[in-house]
C-alpha positions in Angstrom: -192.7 29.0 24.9 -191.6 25.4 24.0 -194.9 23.3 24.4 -193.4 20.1 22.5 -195.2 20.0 19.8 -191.7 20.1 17.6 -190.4 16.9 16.6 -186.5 16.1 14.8 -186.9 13.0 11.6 -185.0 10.0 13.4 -182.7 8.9 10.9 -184.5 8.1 7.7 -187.8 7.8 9.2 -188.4 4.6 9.6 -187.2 2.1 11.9 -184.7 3.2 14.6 -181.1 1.9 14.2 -179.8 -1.5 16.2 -179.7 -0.1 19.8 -180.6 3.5 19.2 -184.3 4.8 20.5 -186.0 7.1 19.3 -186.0 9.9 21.9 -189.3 12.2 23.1 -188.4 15.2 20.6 -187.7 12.8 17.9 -190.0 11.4 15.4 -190.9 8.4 12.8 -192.4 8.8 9.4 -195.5 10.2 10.0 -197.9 7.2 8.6 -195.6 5.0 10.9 -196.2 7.5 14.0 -200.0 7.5 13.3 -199.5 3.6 13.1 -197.8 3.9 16.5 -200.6 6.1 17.8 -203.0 3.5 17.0 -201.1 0.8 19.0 -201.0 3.0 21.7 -204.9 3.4 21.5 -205.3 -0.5 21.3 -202.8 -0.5 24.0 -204.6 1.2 26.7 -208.2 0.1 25.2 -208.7 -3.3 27.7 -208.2 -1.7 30.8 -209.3 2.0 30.0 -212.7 0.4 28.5 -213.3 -2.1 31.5 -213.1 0.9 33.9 -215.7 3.2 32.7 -218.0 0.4 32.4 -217.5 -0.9 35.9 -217.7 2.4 37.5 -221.3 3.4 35.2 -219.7 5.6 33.4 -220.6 6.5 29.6 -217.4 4.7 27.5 -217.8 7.1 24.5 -217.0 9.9 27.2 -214.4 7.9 29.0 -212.3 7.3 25.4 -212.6 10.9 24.4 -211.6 12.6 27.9 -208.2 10.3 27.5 -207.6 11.5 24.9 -208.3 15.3 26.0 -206.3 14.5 29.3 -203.2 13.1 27.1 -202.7 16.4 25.4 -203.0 18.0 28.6 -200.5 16.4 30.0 -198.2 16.1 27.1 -198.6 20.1 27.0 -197.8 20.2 30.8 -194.8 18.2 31.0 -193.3 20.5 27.6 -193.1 17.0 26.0 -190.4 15.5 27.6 -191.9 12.7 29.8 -194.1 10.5 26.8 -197.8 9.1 28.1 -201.3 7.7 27.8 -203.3 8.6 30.5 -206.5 6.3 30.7 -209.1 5.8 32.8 -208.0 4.5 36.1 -208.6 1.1 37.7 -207.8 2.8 41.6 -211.4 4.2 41.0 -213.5 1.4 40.4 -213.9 -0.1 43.9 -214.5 3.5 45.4 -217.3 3.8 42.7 -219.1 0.2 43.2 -219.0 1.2 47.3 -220.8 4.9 46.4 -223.3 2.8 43.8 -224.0 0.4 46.8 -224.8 3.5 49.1 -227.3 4.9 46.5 -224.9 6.4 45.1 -225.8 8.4 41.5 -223.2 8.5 38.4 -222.9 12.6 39.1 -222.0 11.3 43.0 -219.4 9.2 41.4 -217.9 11.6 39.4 -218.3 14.9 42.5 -216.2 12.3 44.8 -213.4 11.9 42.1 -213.2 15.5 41.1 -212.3 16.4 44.6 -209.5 13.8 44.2 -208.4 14.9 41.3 -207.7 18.5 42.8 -206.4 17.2 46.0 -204.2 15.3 43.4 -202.9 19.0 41.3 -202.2 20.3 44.8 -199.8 17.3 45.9 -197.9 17.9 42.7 -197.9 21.3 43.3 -196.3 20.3 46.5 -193.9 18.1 45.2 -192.8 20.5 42.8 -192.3 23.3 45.7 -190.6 20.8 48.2 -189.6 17.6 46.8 -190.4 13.6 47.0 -189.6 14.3 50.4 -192.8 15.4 51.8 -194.3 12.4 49.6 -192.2 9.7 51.9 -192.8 11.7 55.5 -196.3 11.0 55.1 -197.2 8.0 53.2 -193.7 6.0 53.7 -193.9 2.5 51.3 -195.8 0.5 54.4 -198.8 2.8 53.8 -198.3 3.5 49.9 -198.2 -0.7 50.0 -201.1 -1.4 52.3 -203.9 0.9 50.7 -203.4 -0.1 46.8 -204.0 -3.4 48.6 -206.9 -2.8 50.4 -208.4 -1.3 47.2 -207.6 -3.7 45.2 -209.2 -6.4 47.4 -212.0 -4.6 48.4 -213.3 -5.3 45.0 -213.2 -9.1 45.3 -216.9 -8.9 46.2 -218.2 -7.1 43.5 -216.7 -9.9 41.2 -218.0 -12.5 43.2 -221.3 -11.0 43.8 -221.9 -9.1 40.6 -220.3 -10.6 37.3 -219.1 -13.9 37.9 -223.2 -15.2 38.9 -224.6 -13.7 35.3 -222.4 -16.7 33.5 -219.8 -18.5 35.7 -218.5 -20.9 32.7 -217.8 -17.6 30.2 -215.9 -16.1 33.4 -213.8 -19.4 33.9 -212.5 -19.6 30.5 -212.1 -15.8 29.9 -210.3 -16.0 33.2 -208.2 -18.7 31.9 -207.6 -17.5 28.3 -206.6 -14.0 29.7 -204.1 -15.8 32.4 -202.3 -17.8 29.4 -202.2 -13.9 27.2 -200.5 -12.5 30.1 -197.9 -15.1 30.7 -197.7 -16.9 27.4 -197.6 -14.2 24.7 -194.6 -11.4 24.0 -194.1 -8.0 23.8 -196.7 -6.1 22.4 -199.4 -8.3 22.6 -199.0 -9.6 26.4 -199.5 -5.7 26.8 -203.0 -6.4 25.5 -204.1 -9.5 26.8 -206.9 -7.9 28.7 -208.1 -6.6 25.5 -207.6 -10.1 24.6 -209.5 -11.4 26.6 -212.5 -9.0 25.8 -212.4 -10.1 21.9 -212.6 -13.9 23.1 -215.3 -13.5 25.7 -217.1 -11.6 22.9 -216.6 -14.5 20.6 -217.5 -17.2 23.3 -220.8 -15.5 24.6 -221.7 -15.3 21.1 -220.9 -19.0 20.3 -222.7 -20.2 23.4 -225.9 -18.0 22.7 -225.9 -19.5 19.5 -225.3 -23.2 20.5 -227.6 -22.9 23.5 -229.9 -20.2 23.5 -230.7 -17.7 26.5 -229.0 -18.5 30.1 -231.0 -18.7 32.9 -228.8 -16.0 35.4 -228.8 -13.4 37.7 -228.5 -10.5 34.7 -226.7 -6.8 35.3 -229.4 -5.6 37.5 -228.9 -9.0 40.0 -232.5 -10.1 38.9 -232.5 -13.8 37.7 -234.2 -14.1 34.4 -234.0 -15.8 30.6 -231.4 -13.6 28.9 -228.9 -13.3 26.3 -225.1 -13.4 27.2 -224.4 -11.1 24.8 -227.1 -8.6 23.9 -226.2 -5.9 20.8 -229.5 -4.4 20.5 -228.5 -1.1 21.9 -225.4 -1.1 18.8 -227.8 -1.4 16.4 -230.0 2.2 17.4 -226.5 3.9 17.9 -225.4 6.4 15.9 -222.1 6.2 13.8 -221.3 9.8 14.8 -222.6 11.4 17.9 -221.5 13.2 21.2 -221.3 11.5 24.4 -223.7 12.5 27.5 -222.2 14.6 29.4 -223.5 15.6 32.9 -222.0 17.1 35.9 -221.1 16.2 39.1 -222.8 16.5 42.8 -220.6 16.8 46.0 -221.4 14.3 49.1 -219.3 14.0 51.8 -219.7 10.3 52.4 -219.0 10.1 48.8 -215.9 12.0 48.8 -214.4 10.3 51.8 -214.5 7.1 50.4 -212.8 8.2 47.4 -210.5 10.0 49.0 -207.6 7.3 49.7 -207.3 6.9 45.7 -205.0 10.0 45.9 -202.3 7.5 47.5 -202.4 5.1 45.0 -202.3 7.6 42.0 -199.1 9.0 43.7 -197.6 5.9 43.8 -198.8 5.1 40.5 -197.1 8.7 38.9 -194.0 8.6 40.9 -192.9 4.7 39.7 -193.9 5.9 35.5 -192.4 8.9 35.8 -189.3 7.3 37.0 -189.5 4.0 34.7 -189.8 6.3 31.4 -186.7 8.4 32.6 -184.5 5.7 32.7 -186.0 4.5 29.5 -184.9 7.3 27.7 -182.2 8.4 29.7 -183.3 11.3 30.3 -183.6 12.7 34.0 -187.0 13.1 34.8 -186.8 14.2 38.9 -187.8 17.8 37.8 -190.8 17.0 36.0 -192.5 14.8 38.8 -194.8 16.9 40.8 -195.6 18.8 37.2 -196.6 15.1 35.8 -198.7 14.7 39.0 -200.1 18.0 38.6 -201.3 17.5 35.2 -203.1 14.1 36.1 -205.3 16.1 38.7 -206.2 18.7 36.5 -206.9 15.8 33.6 -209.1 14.1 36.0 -210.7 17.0 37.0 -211.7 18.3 33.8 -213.3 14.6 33.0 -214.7 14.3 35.9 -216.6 17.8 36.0 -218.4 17.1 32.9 -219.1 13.2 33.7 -216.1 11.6 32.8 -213.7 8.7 34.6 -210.6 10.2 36.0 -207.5 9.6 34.2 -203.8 8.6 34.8 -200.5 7.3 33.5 -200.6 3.7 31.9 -198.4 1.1 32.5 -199.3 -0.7 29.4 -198.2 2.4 26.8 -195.0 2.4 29.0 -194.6 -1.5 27.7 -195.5 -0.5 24.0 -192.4 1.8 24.2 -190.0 -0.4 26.1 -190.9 -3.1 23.1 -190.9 -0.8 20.2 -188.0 1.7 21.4 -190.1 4.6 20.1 -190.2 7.2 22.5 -191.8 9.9 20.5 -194.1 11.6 21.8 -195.7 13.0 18.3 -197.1 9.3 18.9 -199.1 10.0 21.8 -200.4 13.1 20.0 -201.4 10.7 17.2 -203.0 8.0 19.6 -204.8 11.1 21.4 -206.5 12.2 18.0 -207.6 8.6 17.6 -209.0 8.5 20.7 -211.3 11.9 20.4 -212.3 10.4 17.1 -213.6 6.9 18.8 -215.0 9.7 21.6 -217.7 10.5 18.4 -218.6 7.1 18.0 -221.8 6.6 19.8 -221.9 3.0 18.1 -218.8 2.4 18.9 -219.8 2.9 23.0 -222.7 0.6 22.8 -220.0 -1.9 21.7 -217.9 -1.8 24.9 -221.3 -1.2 27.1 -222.5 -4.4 25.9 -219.7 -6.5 27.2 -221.2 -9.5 28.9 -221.2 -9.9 32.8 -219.8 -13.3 32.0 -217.1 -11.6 30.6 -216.0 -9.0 32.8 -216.3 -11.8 35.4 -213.5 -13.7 34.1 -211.4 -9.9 33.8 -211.8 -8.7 36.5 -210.7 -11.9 38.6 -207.2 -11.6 36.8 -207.2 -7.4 37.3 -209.0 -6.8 40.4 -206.3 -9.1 42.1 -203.4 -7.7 39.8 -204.6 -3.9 41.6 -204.4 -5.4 44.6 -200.5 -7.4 44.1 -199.7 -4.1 43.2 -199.5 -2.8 46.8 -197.3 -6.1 47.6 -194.8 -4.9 44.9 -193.9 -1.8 46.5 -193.4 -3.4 49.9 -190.8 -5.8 47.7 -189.5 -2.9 45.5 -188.7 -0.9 48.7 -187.7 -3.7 51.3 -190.4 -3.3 54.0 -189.7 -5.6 57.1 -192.8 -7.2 57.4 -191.1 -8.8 60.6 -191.0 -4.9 62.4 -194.8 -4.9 64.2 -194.6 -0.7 63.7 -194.8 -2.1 60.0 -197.0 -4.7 60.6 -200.1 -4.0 62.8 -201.5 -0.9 60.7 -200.8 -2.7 57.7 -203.0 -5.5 59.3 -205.4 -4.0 60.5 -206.1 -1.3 57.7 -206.3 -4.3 55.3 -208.5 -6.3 57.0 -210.9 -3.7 57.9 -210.8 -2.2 53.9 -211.1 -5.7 52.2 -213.7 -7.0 55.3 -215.8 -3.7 54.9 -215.8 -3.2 58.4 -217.7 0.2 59.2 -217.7 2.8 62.6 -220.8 4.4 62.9 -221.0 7.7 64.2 -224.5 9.1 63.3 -227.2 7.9 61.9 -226.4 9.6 59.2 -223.0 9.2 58.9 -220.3 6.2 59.2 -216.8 5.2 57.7 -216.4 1.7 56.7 -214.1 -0.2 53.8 -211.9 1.8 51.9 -211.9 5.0 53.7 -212.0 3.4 57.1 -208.9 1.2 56.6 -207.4 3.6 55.1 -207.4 6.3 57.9 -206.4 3.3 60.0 -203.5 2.8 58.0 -202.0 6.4 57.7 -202.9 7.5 61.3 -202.1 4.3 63.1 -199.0 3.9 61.4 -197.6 8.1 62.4 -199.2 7.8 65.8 -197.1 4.5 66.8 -194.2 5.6 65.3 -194.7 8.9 67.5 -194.4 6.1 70.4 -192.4 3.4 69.1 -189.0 2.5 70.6 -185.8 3.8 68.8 -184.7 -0.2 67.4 -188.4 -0.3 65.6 -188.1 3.1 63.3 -185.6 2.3 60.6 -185.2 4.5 57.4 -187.7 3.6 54.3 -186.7 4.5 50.4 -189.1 6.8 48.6 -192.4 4.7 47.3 -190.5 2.1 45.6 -186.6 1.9 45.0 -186.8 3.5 41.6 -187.9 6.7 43.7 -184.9 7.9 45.5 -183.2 10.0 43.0 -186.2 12.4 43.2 -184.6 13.5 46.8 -182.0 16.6 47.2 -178.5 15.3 47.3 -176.6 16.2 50.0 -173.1 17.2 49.8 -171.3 13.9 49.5 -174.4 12.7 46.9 -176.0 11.1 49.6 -180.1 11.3 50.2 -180.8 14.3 52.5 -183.4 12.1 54.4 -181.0 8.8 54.4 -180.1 8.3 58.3 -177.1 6.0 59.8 -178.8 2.7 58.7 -178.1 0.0 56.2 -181.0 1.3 53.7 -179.4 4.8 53.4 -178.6 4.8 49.7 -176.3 7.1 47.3 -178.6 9.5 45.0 -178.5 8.0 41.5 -175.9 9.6 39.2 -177.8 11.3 36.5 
């Protein structure tokens, strides 16, 4: 069976000819693919570390499961569609709304396992039937609306949480990132969050040095005289170590509210799987629902011994457009790294002790860039904002996900913010479309218009789901 793991010397090893790439099966030297691995790591480190801090979750656990879920997903797809898979952003506002309902880390972790398997049985689907059944029931209006409503959601928990514990460090981290993101090229705009880290590491520790303690609210909301940057826990942590594992309890509250991530992470697959085909020319439809598959059962197995979930990251994608290195011997490399970081316990108290100040100032910048996100795929596929069928569920499932707006329905039991709008969303969206008048329903490409070739050609090489009107669209020639 052909796992891979098997890699062709690209011409003499080190540095790919003008305009050639180096493809999936091929390979670099192998110092210069280690090297490559280790970019990747550094790549993915910004957002993959902010993540498991901001849901609660132990870092040292977080860095090694990614790199556990990488080979599993490497091994999965047979080594043909090159990836990172970190620990996911969709996840942190579902974990700050179970925290806020008392919520335990092994709550956190139960809720996400149960997406993570309803995630393996979409790709399952998709792989059995096709993108199709994708677009029939979360068509781009829907996709678009509920990565908003997540993303948004979470403007509270910046506002209320980390911004108050030093509001100055947040401005200027918040700034400093903002001019990485837009100012700097190739790889290291891919690593301006991770930027912006190092710098509000420096600046807290400048500031406690010039001025002493700050008088603020601290991580636990509790106003006190404390330091902004506090490394007392790096100094008792071991150099080598294992993480704390624990596993995780099922609540239905819990698991409802997490629930809606599964969109997002479709979304999220569907676009990378797509973008890295076309990067390497090679035709990726096939391996779609696999690639989804293997994210659920990645995030699965973190999540069942206390680890984040996991999925494909945008920022590795970026390392390879900007490098041309394609190989995924690279990914195996950056995985090793990673379990090796996973042994660090003093390492972890490093990324736990990253100020609130600081993460303030991040999460402004990412917690919005999560939420633009959904906006993108209404733009990517065209959605007529103008057409109310599009607009009232859109509306209305926003504004009740980002206001919080709860139903009660027992004393014991209620749906409010993320889960709530999200139901409004999807359901409001089928039922008026069920009642709609024929000039309202118009035909909607797949997710985002890289999407569409994932779809059965017809005949004539035309989508099989592409009706009479002006957004039916030829299947891309492979």
């Amino acid at each position: 069976m052909d796992l891979g793991v098997r890699w062709r010397l690209h011409g003499d090893g080190r540095t790919p000819a003008p305009g050639a790439v180096v493809r999936p099966d091929e390979r670099l030297s192998w110092p210069r693919t280690f090297g490559l691995g280790a970019q990747h790591v550094v790549a993915m480190f910004g957002a993959s570390f902010v993540a498991p801090v901001l849901m609660g979750l132990d870092p040292n656990l977080a860095i090694m499961m990614s790199g556990v879920a990488t080979v599993i997903f490497l091994l999965a797809t047979r080594g043909r569609v090159p990836s990172y898979l970190g620990c996911s952003l969709s996840f942190v506002g579902v974990a700050a709304v179970i925290r806020a309902q008392g919520g335990s880390s092994a709550t956190v972790t139960g809720a996400v396992f149960v997406v993570g398997a309803a995630l393996f049985v979409v790709g399952l689907a998709v792989q059995r039937f096709g993108a199709r059944i994708i677009h029939a029931a979360m068509p781009p209006i829907v996709t678009g609306a509920v990565v908003m409503l997540i993303g948004f959601n979470l403007a509270p928990v910046t506002a209320a949480t980390y911004w108050p514990q030093d509001q100055w460090t947040a401005l200027f981290v918040m700034l400093f990132t903002g001019l990485a993101v837009v100012c700097l090229r190739g790889f290291w705009s891919r690593v301006a969050i991770f930027l912006g880290l190092i710098f509000g590491y420096a600046l807290s520790w400048a500031l406690d040095a010039l001025f002493g303690k700050i008088h603020s609210a601290d991580g636990s909301g509790k106003v006190t005289d404390h330091w902004r940057l506090d490394l007392s826990a790096v100094d008792h942590a071991d150099w080598i170590g294992l993480p704390t594992f624990h596993g995780p309890s099922f609540e239905w509250s819990a698991i409802l509210v997490a629930l809606p991530v599964v969109i997002a992470l479709v979304a999220e697959n569907a676009g990378h799987v797509k973008a890295v085909g076309e990067m390497t020319g090679d035709p990726l439809d096939d391996k779609l629902g696999t690639a989804i598959s293997a994210d659920g059962a990645a995030s699965m197995l973190s999540t069942a011994v206390g680890g984040p979930p996991n999925t494909t990251y945008s920022e590795n994608i970026g390392v390879m457009a900007a490098t041309r290195v394609y190989s995924t011997a690279a990914y195996w490399a950056a995985a090793a790294f990673a379990l090796l970081f996973g042994l660090c316990p003093k390492f972890g108290a490093v990324v736990a002790a990253i100020p609130g100040g600081v993460l303030g100032g991040i999460t402004v910048i990412l917690y919005g860039m999560i939420g633009l996100l959904g906006a993108q795929i209404w733009i990517n596929a065209k959605v007529d904002l103008r057409n109310p069928l599009n607009l009232v569920p859109a509306a209305a499932g926003i504004i009740i996900g980002v206001g919080n707006v709860s139903l009660k329905f027992t004393d014991t039991f209620s749906l409010s913010g993320i889960a709530l709008g999200t139901i409004v969303v999807i359901t409001g969206y089928h039922v008026l479309r069920a009642f709609a008048p024929a000039h309202l329903k118009s035909q909607e490409p797949l997710l985002d218009s890289g999407t569409s070739s994932y779809d059965e050609p017809d005949t004539d090489g035309t989508r099989e789901d592409a009706g009479p009107g002006p957004t039916a669209q030829p299947r891309a020639k492979s």
